[in-house]
TIGU-229797 format. One record per residue (C-alpha): residue number from 0; residue in one letter; x, y, z. Coordinates in nm, 2 decimals. Example, Ala and Ser with C-alpha at 12.3 -4.5 7.8 and 13.67 -1.06 7.14 Angstrom:
BEGIN
pos: 0 | code: A | px: 1.23 | py: -0.45 | pz: 0.78
pos: 1 | code: S | px: 1.37 | py: -0.11 | pz: 0.71
END
This chain:
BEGIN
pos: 0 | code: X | px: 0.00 | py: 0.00 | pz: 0.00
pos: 1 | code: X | px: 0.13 | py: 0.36 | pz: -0.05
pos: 2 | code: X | px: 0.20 | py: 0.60 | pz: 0.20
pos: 3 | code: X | px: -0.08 | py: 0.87 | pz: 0.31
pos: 4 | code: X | px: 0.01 | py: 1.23 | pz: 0.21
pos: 5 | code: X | px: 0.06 | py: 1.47 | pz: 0.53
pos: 6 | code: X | px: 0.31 | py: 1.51 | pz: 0.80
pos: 7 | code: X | px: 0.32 | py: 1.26 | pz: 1.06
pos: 8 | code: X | px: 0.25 | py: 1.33 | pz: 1.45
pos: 9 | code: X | px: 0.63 | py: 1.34 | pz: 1.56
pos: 10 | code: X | px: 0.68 | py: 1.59 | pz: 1.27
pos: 11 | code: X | px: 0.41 | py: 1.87 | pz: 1.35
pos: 12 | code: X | px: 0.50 | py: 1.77 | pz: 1.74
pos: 13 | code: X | px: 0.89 | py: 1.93 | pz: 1.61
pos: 14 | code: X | px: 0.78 | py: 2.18 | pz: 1.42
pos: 15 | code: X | px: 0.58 | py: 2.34 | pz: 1.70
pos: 16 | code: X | px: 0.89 | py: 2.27 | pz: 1.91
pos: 17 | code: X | px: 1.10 | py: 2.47 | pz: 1.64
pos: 18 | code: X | px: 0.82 | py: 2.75 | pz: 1.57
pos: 19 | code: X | px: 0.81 | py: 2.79 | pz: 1.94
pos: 20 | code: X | px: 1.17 | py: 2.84 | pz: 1.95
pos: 21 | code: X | px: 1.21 | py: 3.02 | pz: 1.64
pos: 22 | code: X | px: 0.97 | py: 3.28 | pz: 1.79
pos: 23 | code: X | px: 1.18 | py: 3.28 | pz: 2.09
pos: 24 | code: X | px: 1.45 | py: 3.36 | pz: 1.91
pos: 25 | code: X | px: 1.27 | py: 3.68 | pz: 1.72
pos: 26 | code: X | px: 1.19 | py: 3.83 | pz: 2.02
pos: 27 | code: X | px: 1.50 | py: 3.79 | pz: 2.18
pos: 28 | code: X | px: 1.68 | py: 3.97 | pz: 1.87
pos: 29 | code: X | px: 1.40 | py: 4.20 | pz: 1.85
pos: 30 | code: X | px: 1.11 | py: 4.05 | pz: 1.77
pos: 31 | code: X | px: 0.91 | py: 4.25 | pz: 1.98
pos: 32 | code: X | px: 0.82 | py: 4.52 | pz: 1.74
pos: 33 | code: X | px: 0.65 | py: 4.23 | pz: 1.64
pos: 34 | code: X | px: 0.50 | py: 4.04 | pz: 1.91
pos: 35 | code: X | px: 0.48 | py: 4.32 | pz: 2.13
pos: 36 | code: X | px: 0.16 | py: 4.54 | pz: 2.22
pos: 37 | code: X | px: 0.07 | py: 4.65 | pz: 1.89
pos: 38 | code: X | px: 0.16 | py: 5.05 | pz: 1.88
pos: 39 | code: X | px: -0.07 | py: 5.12 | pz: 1.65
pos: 40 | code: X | px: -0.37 | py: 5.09 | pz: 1.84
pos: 41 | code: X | px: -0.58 | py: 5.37 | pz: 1.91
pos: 42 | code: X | px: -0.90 | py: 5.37 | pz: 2.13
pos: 43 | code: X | px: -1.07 | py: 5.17 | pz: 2.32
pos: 44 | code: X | px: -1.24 | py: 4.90 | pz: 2.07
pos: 45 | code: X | px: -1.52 | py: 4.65 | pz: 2.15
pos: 46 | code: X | px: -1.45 | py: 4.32 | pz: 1.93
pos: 47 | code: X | px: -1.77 | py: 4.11 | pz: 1.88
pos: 48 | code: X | px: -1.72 | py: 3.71 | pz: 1.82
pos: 49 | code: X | px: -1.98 | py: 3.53 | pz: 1.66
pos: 50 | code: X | px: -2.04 | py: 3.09 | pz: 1.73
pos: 51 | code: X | px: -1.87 | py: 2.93 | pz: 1.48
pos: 52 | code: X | px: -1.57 | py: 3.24 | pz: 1.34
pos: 53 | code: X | px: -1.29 | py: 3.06 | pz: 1.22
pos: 54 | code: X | px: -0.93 | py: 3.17 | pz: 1.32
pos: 55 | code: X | px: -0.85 | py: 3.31 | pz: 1.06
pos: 56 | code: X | px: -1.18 | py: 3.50 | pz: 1.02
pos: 57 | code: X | px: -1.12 | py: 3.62 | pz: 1.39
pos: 58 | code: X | px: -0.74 | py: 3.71 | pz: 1.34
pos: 59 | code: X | px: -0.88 | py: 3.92 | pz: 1.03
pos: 60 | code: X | px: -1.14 | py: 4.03 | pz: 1.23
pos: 61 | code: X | px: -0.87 | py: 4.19 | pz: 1.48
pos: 62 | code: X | px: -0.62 | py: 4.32 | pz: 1.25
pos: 63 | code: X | px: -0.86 | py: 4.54 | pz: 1.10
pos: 64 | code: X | px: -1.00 | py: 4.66 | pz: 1.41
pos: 65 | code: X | px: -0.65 | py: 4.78 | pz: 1.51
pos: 66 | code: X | px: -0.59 | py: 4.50 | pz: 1.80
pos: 67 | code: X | px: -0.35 | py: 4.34 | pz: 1.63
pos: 68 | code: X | px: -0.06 | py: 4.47 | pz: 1.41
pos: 69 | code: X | px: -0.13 | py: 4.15 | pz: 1.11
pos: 70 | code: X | px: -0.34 | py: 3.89 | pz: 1.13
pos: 71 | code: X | px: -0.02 | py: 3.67 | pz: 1.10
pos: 72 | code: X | px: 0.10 | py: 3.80 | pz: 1.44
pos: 73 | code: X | px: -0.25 | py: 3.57 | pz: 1.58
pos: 74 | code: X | px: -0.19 | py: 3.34 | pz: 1.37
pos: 75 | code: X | px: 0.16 | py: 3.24 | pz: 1.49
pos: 76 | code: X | px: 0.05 | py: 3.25 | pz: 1.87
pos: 77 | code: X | px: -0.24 | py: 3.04 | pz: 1.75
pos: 78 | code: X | px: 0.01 | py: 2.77 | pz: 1.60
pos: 79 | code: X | px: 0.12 | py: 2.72 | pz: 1.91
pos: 80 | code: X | px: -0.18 | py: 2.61 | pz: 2.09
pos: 81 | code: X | px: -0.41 | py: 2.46 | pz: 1.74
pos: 82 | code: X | px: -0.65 | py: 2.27 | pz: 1.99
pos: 83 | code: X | px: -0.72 | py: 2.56 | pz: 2.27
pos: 84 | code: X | px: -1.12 | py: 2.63 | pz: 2.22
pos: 85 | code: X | px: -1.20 | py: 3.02 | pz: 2.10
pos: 86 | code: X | px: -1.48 | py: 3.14 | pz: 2.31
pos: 87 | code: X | px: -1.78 | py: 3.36 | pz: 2.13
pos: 88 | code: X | px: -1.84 | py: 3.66 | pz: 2.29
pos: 89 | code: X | px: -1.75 | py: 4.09 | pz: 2.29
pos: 90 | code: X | px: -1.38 | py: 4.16 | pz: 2.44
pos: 91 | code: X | px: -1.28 | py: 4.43 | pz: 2.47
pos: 92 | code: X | px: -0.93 | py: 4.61 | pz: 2.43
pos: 93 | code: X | px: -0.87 | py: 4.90 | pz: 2.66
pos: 94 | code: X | px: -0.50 | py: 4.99 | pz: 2.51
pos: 95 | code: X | px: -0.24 | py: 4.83 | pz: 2.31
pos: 96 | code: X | px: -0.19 | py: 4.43 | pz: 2.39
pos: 97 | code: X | px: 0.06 | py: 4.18 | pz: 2.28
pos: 98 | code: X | px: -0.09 | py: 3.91 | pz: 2.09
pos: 99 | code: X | px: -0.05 | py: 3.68 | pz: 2.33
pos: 100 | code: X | px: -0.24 | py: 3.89 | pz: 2.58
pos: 101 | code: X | px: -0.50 | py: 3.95 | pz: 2.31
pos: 102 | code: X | px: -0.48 | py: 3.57 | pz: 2.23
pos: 103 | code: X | px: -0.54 | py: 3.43 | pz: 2.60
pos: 104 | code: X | px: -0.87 | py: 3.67 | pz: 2.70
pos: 105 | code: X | px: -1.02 | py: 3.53 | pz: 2.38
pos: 106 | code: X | px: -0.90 | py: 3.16 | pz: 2.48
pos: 107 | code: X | px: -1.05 | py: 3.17 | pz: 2.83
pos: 108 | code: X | px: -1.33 | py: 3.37 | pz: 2.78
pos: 109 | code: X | px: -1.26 | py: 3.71 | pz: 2.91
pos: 110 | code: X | px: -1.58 | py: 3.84 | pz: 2.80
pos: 111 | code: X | px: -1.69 | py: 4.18 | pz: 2.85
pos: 112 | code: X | px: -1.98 | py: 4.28 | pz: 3.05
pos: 113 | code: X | px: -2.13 | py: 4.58 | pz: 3.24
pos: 114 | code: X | px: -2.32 | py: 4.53 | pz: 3.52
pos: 115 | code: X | px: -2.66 | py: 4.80 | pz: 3.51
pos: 116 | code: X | px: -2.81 | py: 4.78 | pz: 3.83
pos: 117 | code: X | px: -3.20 | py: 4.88 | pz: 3.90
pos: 118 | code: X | px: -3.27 | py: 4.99 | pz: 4.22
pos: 119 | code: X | px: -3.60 | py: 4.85 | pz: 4.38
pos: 120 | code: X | px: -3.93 | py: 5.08 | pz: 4.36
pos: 121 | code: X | px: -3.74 | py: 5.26 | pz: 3.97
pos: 122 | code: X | px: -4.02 | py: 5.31 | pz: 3.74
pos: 123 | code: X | px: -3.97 | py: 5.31 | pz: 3.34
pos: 124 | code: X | px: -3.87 | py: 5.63 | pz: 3.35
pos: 125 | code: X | px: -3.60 | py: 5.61 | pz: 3.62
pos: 126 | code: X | px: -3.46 | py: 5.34 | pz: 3.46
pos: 127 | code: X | px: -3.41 | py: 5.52 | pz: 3.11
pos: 128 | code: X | px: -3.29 | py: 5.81 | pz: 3.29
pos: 129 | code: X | px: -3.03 | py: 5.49 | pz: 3.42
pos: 130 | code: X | px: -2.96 | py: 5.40 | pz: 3.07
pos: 131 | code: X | px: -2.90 | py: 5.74 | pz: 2.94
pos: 132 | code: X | px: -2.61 | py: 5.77 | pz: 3.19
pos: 133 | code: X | px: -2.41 | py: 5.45 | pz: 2.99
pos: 134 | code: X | px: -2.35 | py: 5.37 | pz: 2.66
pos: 135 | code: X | px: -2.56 | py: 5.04 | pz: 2.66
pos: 136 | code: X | px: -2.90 | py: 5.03 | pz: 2.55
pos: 137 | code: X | px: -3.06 | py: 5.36 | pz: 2.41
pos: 138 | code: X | px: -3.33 | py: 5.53 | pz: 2.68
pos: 139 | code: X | px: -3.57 | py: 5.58 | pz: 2.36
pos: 140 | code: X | px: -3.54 | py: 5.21 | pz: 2.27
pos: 141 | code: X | px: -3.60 | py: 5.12 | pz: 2.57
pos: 142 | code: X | px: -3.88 | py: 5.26 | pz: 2.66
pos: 143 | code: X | px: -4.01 | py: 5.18 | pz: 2.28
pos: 144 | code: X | px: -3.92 | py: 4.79 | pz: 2.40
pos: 145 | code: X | px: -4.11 | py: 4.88 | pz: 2.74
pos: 146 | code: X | px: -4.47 | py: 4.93 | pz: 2.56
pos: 147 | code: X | px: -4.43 | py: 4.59 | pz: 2.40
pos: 148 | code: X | px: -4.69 | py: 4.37 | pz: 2.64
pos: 149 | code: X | px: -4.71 | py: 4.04 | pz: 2.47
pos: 150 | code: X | px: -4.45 | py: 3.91 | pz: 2.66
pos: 151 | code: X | px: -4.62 | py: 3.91 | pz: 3.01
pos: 152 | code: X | px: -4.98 | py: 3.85 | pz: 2.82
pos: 153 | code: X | px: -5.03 | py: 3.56 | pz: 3.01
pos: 154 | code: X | px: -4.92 | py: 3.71 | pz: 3.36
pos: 155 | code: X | px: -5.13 | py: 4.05 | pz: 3.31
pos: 156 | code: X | px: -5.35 | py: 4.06 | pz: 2.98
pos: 157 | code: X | px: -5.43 | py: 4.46 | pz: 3.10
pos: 158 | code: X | px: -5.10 | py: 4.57 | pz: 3.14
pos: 159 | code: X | px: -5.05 | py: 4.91 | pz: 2.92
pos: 160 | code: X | px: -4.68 | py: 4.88 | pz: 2.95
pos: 161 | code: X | px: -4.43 | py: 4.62 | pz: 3.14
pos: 162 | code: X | px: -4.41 | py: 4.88 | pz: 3.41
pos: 163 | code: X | px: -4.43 | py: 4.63 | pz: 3.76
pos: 164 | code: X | px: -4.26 | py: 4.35 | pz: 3.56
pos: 165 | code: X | px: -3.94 | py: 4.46 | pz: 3.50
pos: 166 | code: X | px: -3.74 | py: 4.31 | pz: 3.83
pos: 167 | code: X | px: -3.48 | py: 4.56 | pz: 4.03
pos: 168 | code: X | px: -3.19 | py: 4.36 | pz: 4.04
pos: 169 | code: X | px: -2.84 | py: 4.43 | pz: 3.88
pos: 170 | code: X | px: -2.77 | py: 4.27 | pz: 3.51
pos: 171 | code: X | px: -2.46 | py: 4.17 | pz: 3.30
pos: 172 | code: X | px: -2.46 | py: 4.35 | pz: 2.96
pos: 173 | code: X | px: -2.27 | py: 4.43 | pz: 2.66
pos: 174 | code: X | px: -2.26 | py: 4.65 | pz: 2.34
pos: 175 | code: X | px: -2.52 | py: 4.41 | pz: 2.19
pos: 176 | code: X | px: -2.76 | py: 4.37 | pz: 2.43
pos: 177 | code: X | px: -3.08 | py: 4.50 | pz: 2.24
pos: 178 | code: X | px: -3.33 | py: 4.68 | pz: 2.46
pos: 179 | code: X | px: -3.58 | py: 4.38 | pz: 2.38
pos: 180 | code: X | px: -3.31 | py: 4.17 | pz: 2.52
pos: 181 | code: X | px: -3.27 | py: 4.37 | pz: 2.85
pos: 182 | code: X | px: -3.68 | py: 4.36 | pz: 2.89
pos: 183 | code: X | px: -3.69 | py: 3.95 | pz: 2.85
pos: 184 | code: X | px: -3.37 | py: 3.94 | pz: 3.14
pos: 185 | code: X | px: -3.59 | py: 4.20 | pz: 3.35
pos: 186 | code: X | px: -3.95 | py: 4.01 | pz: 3.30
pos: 187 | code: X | px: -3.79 | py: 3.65 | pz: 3.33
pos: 188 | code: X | px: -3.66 | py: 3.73 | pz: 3.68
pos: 189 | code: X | px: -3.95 | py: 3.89 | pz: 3.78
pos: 190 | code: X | px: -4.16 | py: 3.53 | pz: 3.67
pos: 191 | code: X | px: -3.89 | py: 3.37 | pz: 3.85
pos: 192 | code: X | px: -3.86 | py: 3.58 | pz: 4.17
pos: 193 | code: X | px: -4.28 | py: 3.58 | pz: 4.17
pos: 194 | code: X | px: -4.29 | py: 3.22 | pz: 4.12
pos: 195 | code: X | px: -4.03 | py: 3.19 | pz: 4.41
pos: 196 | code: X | px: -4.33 | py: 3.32 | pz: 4.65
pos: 197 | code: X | px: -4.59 | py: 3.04 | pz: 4.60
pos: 198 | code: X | px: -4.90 | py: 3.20 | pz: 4.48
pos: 199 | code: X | px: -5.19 | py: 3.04 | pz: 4.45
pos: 200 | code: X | px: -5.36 | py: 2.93 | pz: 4.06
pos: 201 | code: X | px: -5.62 | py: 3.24 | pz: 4.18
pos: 202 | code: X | px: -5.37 | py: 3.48 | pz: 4.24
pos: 203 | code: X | px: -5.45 | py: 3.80 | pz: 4.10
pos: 204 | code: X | px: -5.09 | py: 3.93 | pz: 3.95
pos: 205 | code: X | px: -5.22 | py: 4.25 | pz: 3.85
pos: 206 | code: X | px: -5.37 | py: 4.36 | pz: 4.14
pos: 207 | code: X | px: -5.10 | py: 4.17 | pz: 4.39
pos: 208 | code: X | px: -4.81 | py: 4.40 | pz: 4.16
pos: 209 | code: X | px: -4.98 | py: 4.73 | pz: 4.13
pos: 210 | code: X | px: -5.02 | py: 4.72 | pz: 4.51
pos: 211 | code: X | px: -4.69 | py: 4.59 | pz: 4.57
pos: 212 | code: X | px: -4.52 | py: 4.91 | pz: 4.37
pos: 213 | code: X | px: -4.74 | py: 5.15 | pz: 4.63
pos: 214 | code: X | px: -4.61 | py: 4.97 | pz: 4.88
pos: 215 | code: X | px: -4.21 | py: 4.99 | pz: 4.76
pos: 216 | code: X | px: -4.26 | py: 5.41 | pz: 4.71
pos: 217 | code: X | px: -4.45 | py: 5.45 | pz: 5.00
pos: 218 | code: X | px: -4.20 | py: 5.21 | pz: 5.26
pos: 219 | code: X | px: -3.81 | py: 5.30 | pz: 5.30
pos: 220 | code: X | px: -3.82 | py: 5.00 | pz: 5.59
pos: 221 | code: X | px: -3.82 | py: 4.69 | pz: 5.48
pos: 222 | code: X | px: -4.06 | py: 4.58 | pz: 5.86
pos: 223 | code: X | px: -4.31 | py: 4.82 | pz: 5.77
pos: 224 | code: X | px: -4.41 | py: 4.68 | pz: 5.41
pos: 225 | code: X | px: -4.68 | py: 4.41 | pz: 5.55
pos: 226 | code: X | px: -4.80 | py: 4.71 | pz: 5.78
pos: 227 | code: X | px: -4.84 | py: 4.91 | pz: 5.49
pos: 228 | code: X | px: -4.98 | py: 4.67 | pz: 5.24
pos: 229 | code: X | px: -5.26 | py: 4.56 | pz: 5.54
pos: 230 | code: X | px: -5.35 | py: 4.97 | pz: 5.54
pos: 231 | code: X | px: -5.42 | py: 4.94 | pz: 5.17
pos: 232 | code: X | px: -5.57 | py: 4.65 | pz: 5.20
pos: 233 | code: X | px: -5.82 | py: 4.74 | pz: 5.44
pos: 234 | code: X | px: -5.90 | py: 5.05 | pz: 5.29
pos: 235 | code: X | px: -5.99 | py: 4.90 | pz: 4.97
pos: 236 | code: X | px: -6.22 | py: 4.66 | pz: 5.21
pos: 237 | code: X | px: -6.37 | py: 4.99 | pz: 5.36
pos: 238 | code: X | px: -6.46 | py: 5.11 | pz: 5.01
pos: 239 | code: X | px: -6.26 | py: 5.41 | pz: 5.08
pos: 240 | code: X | px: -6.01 | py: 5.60 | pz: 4.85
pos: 241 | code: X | px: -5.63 | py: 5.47 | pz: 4.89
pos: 242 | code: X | px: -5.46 | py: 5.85 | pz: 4.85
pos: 243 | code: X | px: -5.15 | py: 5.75 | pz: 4.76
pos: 244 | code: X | px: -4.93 | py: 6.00 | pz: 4.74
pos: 245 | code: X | px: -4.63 | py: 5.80 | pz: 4.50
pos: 246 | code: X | px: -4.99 | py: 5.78 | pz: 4.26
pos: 247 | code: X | px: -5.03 | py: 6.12 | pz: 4.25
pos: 248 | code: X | px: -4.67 | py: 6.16 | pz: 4.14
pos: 249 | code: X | px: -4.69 | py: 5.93 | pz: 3.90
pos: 250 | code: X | px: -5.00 | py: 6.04 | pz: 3.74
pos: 251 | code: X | px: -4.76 | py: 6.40 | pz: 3.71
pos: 252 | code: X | px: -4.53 | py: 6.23 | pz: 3.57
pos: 253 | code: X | px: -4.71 | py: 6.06 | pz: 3.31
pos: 254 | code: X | px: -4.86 | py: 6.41 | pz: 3.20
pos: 255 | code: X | px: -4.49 | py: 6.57 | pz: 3.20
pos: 256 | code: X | px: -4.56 | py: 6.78 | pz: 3.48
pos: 257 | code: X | px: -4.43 | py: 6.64 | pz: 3.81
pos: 258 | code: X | px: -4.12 | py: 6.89 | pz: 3.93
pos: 259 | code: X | px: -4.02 | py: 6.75 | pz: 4.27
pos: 260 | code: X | px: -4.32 | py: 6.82 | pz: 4.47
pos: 261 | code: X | px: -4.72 | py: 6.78 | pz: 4.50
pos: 262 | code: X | px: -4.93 | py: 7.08 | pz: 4.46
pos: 263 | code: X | px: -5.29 | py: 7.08 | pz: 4.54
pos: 264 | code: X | px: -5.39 | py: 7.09 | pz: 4.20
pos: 265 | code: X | px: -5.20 | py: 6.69 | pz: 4.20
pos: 266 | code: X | px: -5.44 | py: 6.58 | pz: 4.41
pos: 267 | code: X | px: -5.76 | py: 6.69 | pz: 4.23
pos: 268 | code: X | px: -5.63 | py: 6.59 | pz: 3.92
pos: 269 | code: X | px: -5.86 | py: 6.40 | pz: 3.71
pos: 270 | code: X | px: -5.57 | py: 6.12 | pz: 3.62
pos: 271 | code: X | px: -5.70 | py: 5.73 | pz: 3.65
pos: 272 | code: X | px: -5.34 | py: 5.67 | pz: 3.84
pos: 273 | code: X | px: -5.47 | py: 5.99 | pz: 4.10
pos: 274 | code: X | px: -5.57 | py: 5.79 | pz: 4.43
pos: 275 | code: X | px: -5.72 | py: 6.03 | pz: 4.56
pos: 276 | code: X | px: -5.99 | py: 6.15 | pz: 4.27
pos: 277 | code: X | px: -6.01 | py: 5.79 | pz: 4.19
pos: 278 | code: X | px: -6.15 | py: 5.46 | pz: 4.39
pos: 279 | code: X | px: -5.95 | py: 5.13 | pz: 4.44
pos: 280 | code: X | px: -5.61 | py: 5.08 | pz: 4.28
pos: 281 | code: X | px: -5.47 | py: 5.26 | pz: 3.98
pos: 282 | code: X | px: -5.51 | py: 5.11 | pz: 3.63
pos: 283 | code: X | px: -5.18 | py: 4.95 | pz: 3.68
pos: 284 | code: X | px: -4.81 | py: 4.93 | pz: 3.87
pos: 285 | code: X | px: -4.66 | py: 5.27 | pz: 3.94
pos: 286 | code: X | px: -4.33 | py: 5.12 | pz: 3.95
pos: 287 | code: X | px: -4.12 | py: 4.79 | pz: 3.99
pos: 288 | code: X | px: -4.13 | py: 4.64 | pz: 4.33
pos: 289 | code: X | px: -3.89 | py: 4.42 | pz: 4.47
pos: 290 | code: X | px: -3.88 | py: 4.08 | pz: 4.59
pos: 291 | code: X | px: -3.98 | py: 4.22 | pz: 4.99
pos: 292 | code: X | px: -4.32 | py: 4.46 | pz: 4.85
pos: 293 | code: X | px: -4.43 | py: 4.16 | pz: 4.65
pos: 294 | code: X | px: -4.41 | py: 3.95 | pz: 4.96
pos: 295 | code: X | px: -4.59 | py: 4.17 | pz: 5.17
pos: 296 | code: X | px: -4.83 | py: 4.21 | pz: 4.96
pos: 297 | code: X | px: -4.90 | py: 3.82 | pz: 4.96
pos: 298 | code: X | px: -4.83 | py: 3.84 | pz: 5.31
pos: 299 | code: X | px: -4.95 | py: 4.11 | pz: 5.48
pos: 300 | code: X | px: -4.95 | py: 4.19 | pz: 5.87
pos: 301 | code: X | px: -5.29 | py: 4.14 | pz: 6.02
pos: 302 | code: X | px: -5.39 | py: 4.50 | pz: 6.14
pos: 303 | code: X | px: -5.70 | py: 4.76 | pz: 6.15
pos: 304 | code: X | px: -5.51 | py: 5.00 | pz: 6.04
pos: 305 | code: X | px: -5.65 | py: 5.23 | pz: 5.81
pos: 306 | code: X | px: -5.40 | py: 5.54 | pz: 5.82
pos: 307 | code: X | px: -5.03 | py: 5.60 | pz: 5.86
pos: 308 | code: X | px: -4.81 | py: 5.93 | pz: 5.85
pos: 309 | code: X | px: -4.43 | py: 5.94 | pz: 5.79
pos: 310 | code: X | px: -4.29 | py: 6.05 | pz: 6.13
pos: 311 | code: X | px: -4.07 | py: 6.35 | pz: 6.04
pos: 312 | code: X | px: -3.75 | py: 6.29 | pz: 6.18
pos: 313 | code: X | px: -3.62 | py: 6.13 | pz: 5.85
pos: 314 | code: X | px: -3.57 | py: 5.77 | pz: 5.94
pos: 315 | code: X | px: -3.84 | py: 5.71 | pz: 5.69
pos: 316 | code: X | px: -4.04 | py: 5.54 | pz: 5.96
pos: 317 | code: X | px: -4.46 | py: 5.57 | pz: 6.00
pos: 318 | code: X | px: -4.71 | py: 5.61 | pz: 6.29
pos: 319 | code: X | px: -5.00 | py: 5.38 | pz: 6.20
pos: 320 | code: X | px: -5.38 | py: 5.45 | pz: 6.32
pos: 321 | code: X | px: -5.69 | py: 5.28 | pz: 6.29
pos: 322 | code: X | px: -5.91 | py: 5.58 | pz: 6.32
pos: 323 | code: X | px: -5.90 | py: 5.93 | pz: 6.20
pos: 324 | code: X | px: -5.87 | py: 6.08 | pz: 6.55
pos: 325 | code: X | px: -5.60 | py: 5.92 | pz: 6.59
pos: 326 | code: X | px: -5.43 | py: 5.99 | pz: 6.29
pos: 327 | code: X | px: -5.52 | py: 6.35 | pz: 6.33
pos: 328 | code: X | px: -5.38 | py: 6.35 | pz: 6.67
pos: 329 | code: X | px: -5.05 | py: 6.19 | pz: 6.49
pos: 330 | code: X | px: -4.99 | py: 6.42 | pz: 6.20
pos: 331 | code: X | px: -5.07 | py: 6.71 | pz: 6.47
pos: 332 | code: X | px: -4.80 | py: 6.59 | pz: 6.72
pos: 333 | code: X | px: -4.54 | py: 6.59 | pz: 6.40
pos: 334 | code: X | px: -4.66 | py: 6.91 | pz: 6.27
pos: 335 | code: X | px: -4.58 | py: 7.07 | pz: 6.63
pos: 336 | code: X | px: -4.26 | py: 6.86 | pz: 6.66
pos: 337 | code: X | px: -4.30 | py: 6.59 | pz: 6.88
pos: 338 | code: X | px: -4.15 | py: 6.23 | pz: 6.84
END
């Protein structure tokens, strides 16, 4: 039988031995204009790898975008480890590398992410307002992606907007990350979180949410939620309005009109999200609550309460009543400064 074409094992085993050494060598007799961080380079540059590139497509890929004086210069560090696994993903290059360097984060994955964080109790316009201060997803976009409903269809058929289902938590993205894509990460940990509490087949998400985001704006103590939520919850028993104050602000909001503080005319606006010119809950969440306002919610104390007023020493703390002279009494004591 003849001989197979090709080089045998032993033979691309020694010519890796003498590339390696060869490339040794060129540094050592000053090679490193070569192999050394590539002086050329510029900016900062964000380098996206798709499943599947090839080498060569990537070392291409990173010559052009000025990471890497040649391809060839990848190419020869990539001879020298032919079976090391090339992980998908964005890098990115913060000033010059040597293609080694540039070689290795792509070998183990050093893939680039930024972590946007949501604070609990954010509405949609908060968390534009978040956005605008990166260069991740655009605020417009985002609030675009934000009206799109279908996705929690099946949670909340009335939602006008995924305002209550986007989840406060903090999440890894990149320079790709669509808006669409950051709404899907936001609503699929708030089914998870949600589903985390139990809730029974009859569980009204709607109404358990747009009372858990009064709840998050109206608590700054996490012990006081279930005291809170029972207040709302027994107003709504007692047929009587649940003057909200975060609704008011949101209902200004919403009309482009909120500056900082309530005025009078707030309160008699005619807004459906108004609390106080409108019975039982608003037409939907007035922002995203977090895991502990969902829970009390679910959970709420067991009171009478049917009043509360933020005690005014800042601590963010309430007095509670169960009737209105004693919540007047309260709100007088704080108005003449007693704690």
């Amino acid at each position: 039988m003849g001989k197979r074409g090709g080089l045998s094992r032993p033979v691309l085993i020694s010519l890796q031995i003498l590339l390696a050494a060869a490339l040794a060598l060129a540094v050592t007799l000053g090679g490193y204009w070569y192999f050394g961080p590539y002086e050329g380079f510029s900016t900062e540059t964000f380098v996206e790898i798709q499943h599947g590139t090839s080498t060569r497509k990537i070392a291409r890929q990173l010559a052009h975008q000025g990471v890497v004086r040649s391809e060839w210069a990848f190419l020869a560090v990539r001879l020298l480890h032919p079976r090391a696994p090339l992980q998908a993903g964005e890098y990115r290059f913060g000033s010059a590398e040597t293609p080694w360097r540039v070689f290795n984060k792509i070998r183990r994955g050093e893939v680039f992410y930024e972590d946007f964080t949501v604070p609990e109790g954010s509405n949609l316009f908060d968390i534009a307002a978040l956005l605008e201060r990166t260069d991740l997803v655009r605020p417009a976009a985002f609030l675009k992606a934000a009206a799109d409903t279908s996705g929690i269809h099946d949670l909340d058929p009335s939602a006008p907007d995924l305002e209550g289902y986007l989840f406060p938590s903090t999440y890894r993205l990149t320079h790709r990350t669509t808006a669409k894509q950051l709404c899907l990460m936001m609503t699929a940990e708030f089914r998870k979180q949600f589903a985390s509490f139990s809730p029974s087949p009859q569980t009204n998400v709607h109404e358990i949410v747009t009372l858990a985001s009064m709840v998050e704006k109206e608590s700054a103590i996490a012990q006081e939620r279930p005291v809170i939520a029972s207040v709302f919850l027994n107003r709504l028993k007692l047929n009587m309005p649940l003057q909200c104050d975060p609704t008011t602000v949101y209902a200004a909001l919403l009309e482009n009109r909120y500056r900082g503080v309530i005025h009078k005319s707030d309160l008699a606006s005619a807004n459906p999200y108004n609390t106080y010119t409108h019975a039982g809950l608003p037409p939907g969440p007035i922002a995203n609550p977090g895991s502990g306002a969902l829970q009390a919610v679910l959970r709420p104390a067991d009171t009478n309460y049917v009043y509360f007023v933020a005690k005014p020493d800042g601590s963010g703390s309430h007095v509670f009543s169960a009737t209105l002279t004693e919540h007047e009494k309260a709100v007088l004591a704080y108005r003449n400064g007693a704690h």
